[in-house]
C-alpha positions as a Markdown table, in Angstrom:
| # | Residue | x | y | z |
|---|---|---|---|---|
| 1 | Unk | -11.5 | 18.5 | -4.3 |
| 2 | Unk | -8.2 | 20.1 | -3.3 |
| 3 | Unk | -6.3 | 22.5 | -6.0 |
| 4 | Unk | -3.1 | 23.8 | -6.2 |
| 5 | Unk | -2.5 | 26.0 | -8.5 |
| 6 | Unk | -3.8 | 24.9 | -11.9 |
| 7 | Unk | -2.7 | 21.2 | -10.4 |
| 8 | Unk | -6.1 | 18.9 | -8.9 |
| 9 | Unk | -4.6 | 17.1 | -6.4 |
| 10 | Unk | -7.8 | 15.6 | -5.7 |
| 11 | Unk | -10.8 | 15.7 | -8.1 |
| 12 | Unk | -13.8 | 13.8 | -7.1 |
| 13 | Unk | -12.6 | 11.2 | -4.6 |
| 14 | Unk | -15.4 | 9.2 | -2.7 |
| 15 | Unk | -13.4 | 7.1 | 0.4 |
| 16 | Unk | -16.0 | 4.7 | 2.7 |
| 17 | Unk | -13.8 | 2.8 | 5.4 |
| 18 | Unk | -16.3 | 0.5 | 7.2 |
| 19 | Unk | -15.2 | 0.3 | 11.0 |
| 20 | Unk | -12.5 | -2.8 | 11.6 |
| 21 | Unk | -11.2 | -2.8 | 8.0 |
| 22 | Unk | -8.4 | -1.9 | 6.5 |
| 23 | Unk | -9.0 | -0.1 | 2.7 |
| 24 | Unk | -5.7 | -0.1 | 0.9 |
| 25 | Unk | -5.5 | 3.3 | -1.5 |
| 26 | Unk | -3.3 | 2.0 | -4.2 |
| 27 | Unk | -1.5 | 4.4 | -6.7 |
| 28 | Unk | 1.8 | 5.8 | -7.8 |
| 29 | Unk | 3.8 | 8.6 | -6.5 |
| 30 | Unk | 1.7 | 12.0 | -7.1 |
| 31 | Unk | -1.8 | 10.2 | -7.4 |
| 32 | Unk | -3.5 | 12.3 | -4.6 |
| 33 | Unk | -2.7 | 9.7 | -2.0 |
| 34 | Unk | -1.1 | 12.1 | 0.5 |
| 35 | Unk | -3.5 | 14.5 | 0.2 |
| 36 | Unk | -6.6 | 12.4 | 0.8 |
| 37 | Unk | -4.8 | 11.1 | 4.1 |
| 38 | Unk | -3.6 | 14.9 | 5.2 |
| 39 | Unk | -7.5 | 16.2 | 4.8 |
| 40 | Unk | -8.9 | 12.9 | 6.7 |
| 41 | Unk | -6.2 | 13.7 | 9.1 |
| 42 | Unk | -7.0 | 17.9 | 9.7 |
| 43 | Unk | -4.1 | 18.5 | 8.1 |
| 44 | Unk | -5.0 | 19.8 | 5.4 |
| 45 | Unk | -8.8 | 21.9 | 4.2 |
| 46 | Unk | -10.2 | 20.5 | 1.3 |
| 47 | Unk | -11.1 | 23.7 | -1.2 |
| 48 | Unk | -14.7 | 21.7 | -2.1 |
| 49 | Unk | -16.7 | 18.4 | -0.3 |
| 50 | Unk | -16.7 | 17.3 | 2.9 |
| 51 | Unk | -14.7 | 14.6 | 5.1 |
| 52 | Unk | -16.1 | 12.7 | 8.1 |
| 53 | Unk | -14.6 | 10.4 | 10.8 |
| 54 | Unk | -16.4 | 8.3 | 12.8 |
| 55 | Unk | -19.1 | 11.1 | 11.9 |
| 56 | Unk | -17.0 | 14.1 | 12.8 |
| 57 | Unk | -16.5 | 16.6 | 10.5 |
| 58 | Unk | -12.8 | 16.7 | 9.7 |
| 59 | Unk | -13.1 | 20.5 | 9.0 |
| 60 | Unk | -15.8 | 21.5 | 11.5 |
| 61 | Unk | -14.9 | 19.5 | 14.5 |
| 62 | Unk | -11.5 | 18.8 | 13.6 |
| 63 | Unk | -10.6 | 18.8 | 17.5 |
| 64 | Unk | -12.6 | 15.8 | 18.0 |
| 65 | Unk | -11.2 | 14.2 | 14.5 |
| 66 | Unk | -7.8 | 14.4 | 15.9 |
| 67 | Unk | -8.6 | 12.9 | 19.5 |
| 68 | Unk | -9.9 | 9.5 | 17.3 |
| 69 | Unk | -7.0 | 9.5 | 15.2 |
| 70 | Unk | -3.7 | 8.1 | 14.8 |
| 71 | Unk | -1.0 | 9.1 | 11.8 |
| 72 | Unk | 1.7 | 7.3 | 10.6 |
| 73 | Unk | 3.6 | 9.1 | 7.6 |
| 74 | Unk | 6.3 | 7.6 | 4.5 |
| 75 | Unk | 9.5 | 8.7 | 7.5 |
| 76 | Unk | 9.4 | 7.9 | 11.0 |
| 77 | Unk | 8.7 | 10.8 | 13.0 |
| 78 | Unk | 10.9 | 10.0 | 16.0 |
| 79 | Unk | 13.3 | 12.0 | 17.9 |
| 80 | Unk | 16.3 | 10.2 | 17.5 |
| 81 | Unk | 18.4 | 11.3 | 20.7 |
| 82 | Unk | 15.7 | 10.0 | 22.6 |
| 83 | Unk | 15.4 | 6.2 | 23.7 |
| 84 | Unk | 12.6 | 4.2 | 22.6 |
| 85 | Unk | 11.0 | 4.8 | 25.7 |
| 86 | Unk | 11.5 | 8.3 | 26.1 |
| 87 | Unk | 10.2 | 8.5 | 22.5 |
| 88 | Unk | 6.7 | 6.9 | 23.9 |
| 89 | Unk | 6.5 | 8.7 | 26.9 |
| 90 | Unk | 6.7 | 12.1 | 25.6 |
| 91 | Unk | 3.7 | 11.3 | 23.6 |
| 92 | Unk | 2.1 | 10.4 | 25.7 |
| 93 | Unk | 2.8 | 13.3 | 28.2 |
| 94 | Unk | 1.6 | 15.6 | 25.2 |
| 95 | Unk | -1.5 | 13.5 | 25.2 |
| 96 | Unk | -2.5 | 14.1 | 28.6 |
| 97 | Unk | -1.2 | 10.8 | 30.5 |
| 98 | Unk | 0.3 | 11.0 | 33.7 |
| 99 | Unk | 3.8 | 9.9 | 34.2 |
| 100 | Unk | 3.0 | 6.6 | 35.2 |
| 101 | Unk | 0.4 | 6.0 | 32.6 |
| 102 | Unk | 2.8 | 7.2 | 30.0 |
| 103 | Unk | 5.5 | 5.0 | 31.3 |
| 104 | Unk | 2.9 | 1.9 | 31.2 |
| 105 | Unk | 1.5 | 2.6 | 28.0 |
| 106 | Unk | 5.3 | 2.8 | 26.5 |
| 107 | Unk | 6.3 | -0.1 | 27.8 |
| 108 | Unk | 3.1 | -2.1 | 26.7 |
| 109 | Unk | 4.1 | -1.0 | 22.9 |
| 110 | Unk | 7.5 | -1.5 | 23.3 |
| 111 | Unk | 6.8 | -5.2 | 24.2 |
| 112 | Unk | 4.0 | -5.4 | 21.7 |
| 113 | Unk | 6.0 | -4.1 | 18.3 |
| 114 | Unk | 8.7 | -6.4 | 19.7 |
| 115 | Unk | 11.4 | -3.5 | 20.7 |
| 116 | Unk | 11.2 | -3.7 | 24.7 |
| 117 | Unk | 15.0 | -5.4 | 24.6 |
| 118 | Unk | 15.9 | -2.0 | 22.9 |
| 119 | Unk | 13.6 | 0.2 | 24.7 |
| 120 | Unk | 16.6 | 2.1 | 26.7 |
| 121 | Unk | 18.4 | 2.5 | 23.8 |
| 122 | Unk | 18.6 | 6.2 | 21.6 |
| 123 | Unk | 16.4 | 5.9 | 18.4 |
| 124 | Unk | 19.6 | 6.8 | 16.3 |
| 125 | Unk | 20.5 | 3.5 | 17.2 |
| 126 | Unk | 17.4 | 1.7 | 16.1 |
| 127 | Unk | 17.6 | 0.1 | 12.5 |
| 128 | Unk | 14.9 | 1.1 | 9.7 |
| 129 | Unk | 12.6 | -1.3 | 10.5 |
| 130 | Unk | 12.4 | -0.6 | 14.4 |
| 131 | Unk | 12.3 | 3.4 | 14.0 |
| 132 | Unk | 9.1 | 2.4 | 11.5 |
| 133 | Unk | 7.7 | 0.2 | 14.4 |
| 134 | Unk | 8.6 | 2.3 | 17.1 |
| 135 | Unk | 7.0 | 5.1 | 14.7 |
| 136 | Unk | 3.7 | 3.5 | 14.4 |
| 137 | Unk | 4.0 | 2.7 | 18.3 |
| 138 | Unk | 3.9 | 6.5 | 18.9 |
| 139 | Unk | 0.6 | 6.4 | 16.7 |
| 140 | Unk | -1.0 | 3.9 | 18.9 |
| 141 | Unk | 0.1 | 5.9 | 22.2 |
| 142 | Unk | -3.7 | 7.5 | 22.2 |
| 143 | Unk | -5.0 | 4.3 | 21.5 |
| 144 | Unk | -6.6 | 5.6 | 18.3 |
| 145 | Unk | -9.7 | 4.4 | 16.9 |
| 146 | Unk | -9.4 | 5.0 | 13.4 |
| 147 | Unk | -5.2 | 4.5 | 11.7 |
| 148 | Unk | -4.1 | 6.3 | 9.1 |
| 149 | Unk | -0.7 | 4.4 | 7.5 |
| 150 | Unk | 0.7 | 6.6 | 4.5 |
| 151 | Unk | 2.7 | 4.4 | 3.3 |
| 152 | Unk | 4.3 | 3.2 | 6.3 |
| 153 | Unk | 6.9 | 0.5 | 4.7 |
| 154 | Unk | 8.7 | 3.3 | 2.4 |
| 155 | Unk | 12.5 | 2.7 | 2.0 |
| 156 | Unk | 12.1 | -0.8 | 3.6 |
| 157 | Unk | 13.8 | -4.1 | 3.2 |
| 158 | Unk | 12.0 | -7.2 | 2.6 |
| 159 | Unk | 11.9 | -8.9 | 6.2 |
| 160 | Unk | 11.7 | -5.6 | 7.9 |
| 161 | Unk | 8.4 | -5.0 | 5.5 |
| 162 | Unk | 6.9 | -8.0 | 6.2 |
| 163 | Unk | 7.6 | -7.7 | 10.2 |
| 164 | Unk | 5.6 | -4.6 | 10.0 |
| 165 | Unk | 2.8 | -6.0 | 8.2 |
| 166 | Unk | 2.4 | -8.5 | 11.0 |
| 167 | Unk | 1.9 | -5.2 | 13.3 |
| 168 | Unk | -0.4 | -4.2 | 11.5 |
| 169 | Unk | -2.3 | -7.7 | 11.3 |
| 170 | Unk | -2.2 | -7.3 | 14.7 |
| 171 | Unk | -4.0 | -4.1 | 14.9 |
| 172 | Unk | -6.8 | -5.1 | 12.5 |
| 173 | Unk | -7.2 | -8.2 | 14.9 |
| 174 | Unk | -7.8 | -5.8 | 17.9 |
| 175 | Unk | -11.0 | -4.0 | 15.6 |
| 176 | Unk | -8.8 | -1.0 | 14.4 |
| 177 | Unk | -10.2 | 0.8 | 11.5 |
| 178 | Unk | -7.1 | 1.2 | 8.6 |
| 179 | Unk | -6.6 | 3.5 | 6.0 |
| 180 | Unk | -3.3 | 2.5 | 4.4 |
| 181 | Unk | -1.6 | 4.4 | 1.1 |
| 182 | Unk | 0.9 | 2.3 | -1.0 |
| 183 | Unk | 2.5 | 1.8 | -4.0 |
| 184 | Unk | 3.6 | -1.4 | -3.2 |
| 185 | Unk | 0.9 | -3.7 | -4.9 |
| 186 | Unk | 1.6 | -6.7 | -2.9 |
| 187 | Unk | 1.4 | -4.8 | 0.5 |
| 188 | Unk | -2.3 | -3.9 | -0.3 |
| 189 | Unk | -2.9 | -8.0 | -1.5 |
| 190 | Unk | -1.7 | -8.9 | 1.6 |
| 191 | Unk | -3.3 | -6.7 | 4.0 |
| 192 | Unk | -6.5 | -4.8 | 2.4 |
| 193 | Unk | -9.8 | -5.9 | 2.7 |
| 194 | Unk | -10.9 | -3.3 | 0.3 |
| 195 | Unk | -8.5 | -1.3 | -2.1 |
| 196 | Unk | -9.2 | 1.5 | -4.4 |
| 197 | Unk | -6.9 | 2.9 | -7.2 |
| 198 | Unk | -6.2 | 6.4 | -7.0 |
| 199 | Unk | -4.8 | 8.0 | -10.3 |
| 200 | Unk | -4.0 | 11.2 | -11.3 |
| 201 | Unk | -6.6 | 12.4 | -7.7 |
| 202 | Unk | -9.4 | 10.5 | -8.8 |
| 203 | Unk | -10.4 | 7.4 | -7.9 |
| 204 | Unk | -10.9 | 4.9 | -10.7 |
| 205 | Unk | -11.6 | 1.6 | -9.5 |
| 206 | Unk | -12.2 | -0.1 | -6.2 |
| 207 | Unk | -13.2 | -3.9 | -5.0 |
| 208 | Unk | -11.5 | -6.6 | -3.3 |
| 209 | Unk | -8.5 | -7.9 | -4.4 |
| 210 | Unk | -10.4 | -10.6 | -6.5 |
| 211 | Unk | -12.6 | -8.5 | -7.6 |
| 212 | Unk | -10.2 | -5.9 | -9.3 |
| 213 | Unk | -7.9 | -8.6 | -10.7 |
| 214 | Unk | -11.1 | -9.9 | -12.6 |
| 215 | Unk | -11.0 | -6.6 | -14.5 |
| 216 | Unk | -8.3 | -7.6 | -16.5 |
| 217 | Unk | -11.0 | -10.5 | -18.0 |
| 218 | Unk | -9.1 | -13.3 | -17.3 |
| 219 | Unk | -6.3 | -14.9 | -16.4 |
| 220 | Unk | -2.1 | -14.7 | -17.6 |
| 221 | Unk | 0.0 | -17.0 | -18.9 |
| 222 | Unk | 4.3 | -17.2 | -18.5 |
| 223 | Unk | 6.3 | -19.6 | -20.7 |
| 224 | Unk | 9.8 | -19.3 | -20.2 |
| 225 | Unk | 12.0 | -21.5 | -22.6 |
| 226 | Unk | 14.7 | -23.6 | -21.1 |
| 227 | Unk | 17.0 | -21.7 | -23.8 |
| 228 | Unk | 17.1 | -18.4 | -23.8 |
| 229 | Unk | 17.9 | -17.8 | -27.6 |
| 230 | Unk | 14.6 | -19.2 | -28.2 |
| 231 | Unk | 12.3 | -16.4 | -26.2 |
| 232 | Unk | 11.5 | -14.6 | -29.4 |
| 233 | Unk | 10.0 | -17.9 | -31.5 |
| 234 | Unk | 8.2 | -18.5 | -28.0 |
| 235 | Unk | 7.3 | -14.8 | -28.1 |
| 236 | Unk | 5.7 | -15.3 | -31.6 |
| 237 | Unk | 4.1 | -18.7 | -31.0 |
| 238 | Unk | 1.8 | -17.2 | -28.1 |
| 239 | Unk | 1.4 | -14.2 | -30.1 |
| 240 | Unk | -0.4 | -16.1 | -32.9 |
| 241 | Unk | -2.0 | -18.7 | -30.8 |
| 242 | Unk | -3.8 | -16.1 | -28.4 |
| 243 | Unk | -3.9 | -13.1 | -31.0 |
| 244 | Unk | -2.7 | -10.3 | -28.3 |
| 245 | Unk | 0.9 | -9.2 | -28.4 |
| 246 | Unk | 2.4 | -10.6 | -25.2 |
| 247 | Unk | 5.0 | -9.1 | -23.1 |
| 248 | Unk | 8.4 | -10.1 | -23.4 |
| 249 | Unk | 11.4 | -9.4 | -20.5 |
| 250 | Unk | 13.0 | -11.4 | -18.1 |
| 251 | Unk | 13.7 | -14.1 | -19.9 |
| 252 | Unk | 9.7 | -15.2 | -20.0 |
| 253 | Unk | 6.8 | -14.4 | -22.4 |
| 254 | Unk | 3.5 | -13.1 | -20.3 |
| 255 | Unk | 0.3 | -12.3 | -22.0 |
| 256 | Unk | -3.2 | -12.4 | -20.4 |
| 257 | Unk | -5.5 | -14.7 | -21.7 |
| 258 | Unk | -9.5 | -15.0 | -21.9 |
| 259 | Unk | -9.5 | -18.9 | -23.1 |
| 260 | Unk | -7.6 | -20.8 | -20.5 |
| 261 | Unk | -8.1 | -23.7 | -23.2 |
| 262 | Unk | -5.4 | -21.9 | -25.9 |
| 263 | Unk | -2.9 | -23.5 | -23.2 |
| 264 | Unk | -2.8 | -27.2 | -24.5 |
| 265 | Unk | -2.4 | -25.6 | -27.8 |
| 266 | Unk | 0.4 | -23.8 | -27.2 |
| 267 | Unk | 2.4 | -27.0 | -25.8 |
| 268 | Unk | 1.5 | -28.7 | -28.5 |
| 269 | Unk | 3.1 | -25.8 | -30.8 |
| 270 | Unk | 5.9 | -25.7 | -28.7 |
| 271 | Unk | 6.7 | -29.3 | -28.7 |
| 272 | Unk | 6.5 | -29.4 | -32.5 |
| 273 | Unk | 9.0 | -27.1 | -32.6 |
| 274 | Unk | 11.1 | -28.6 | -30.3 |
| 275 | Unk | 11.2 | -25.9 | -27.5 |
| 276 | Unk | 11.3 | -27.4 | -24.1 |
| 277 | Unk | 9.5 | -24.5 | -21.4 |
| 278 | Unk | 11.4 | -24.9 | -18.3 |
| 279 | Unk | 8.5 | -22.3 | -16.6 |
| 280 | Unk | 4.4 | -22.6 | -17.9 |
| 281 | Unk | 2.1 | -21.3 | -15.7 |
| 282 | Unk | -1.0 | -19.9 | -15.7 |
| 283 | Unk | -2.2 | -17.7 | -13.0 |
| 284 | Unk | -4.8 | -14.9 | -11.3 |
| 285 | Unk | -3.9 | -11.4 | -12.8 |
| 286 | Unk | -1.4 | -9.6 | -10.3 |
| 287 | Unk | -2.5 | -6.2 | -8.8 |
| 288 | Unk | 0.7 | -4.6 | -10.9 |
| 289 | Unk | -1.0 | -6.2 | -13.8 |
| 290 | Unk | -4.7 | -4.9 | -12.9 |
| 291 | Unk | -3.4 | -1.3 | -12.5 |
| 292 | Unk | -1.3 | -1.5 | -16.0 |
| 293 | Unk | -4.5 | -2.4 | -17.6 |
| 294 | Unk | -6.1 | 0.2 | -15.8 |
| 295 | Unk | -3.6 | 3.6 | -16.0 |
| 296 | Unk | -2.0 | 2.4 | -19.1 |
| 297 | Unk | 1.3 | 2.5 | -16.4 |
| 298 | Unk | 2.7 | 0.7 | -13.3 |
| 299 | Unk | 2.4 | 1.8 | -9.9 |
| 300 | Unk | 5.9 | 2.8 | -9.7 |
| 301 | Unk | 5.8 | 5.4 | -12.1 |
| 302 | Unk | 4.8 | 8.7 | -10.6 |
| 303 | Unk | 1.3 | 10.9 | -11.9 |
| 304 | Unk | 3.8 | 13.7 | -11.3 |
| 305 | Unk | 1.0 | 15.8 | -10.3 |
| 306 | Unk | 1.6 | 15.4 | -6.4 |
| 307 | Unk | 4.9 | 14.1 | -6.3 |
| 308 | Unk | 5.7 | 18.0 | -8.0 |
| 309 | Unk | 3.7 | 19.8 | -5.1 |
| 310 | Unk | 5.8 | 17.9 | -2.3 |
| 311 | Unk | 8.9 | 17.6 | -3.5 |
């Protein structure tokens, strides 16, 4: 439990990471995401409960916690005057290394999050994507057993997004425990083994992938007509054919259905009137559709809560 104010940041939230997974906490902005992350990290004392790490209290032996632990937060935390190296080195000073050990370990991570060819180079220099990957380096300095990723792909373009989600493949591969936030529903399909739904700081659903896009009790179907002035006859067709009111926008109609079998029906239908779909699929739920029919809202949309207490 963490208050502020009248405001519950957090209100009952239960997190079990199993060692060498990755659990993705999925929410909007303000969901409590932050705040679970900064008391896992000692950053932060919970007012009620308790928080463990590899079976250290995060409030009791918060010393030990922190010398397990690696942090990544939404903004790369570099000093931008300094080169990549330097960057990696200082850390590592801080951490205890010697010089040499510092300089090693730096240049192992340059070559590893693919930046040793900009190494001598000052950070102000570096793109978005390499300040995140040379951020997420300086986590890894320590050679952390347990990761904590707050959403680490904030502000990011496609391609540098999905560069950094091969890091992070990488890391589960080496037997890393992960805890990484997001909002970005496909980031936690790709990369979770395990995701829970944060909303409004309490947890309110968790599973695999699968498992949580099974929730929405079956499966959705898209028609798009080939002409556009016919969406709203498709619109209706569906509607009375599947008897839920479906979604229309983008030029498409998407409705989930429980009776994969209502498909052939709804060709037919659409043949008779003469409406030729130049898109008809039917597909898994998406995560963006799971946490709709969850929250009653997308994942982009804030819970207002947090998002207020940071700002």
């Amino acid at each position: 439990m963490k208050r502020y104010g009248e405001t519950k940041a957090l209100d009952g939230v239960d997190l079990v990471v199993p060692p060498g997974r990755l659990l993705g906490v999925l929410g909007p902005n303000g969901a409590g995401k932050t705040t679970a992350v900064r008391i896992l990290a000692t950053l932060l004392v919970p007012d009620s409960g308790r928080a463990s790490v590899l079976g250290f209290d995060v409030g009791r032996q918060s010393h030990q916690v922190r010398s397990l632990i690696g942090l990544t937060g939404q903004y790369a935390a570099v000093d931008e005057m300094l080169t990549g190296v330097e960057n990696l080195v200082m850390i590592g000073r801080l951490l205890g290394l010697s010089r040499r050990e510092s300089r090693e370990q730096a240049m192992s991570l340059l070559e590893r999050f693919d930046l040793a060819a900009a190494g001598g180079r000052a950070a102000k220099t570096f793109s978005g994507g390499m300040r995140r990957r040379l951020d997420l380096a300086a986590s890894l300095v320590g050679r952390p057993q347990v990761l904590f990723l707050d959403e680490p792909t904030t502000g990011l373009d496609p391609r540098s997004r999905t560069e950094l989600w091969g890091v992070v493949r990488g890391l589960m591969a080496d037997g890393v425990t992960v805890l990484l936030t997001t909002q970005y529903l496909e980031e936690a399909d790709q990369l979770a083994d395990d995701i829970v739904v944060f909303d409004h700081g309490k947890v309110i659903a968790s599973g695999t992938s699968d498992e949580l896009k099974a929730t929405t009790g079956g499966q959705v179907l898209e028609v798009r007509p080939l002409e556009a002035h016919q969406l709203e006859l498709v619109g209706k067709v569906v509607a009375e054919l599947v008897a839920d009111r479906p979604e229309t926008s983008g030029g498409k109609v998407t409705v989930a259905v429980h009776d994969p079998t209502v498909m052939p029906a709804i060709v037919r239908r659409l043949d008779d009137l003469g409406i030729v779909a130049s898109e008809l699929a039917l597909r898994k739920s998406s995560l963006d559709e799971v946490f709709l029919a969850l929250t009653g809202h997308r994942a982009e949309e804030p819970a207002k809560a947090e998002e207020e207490i940071f700002s």
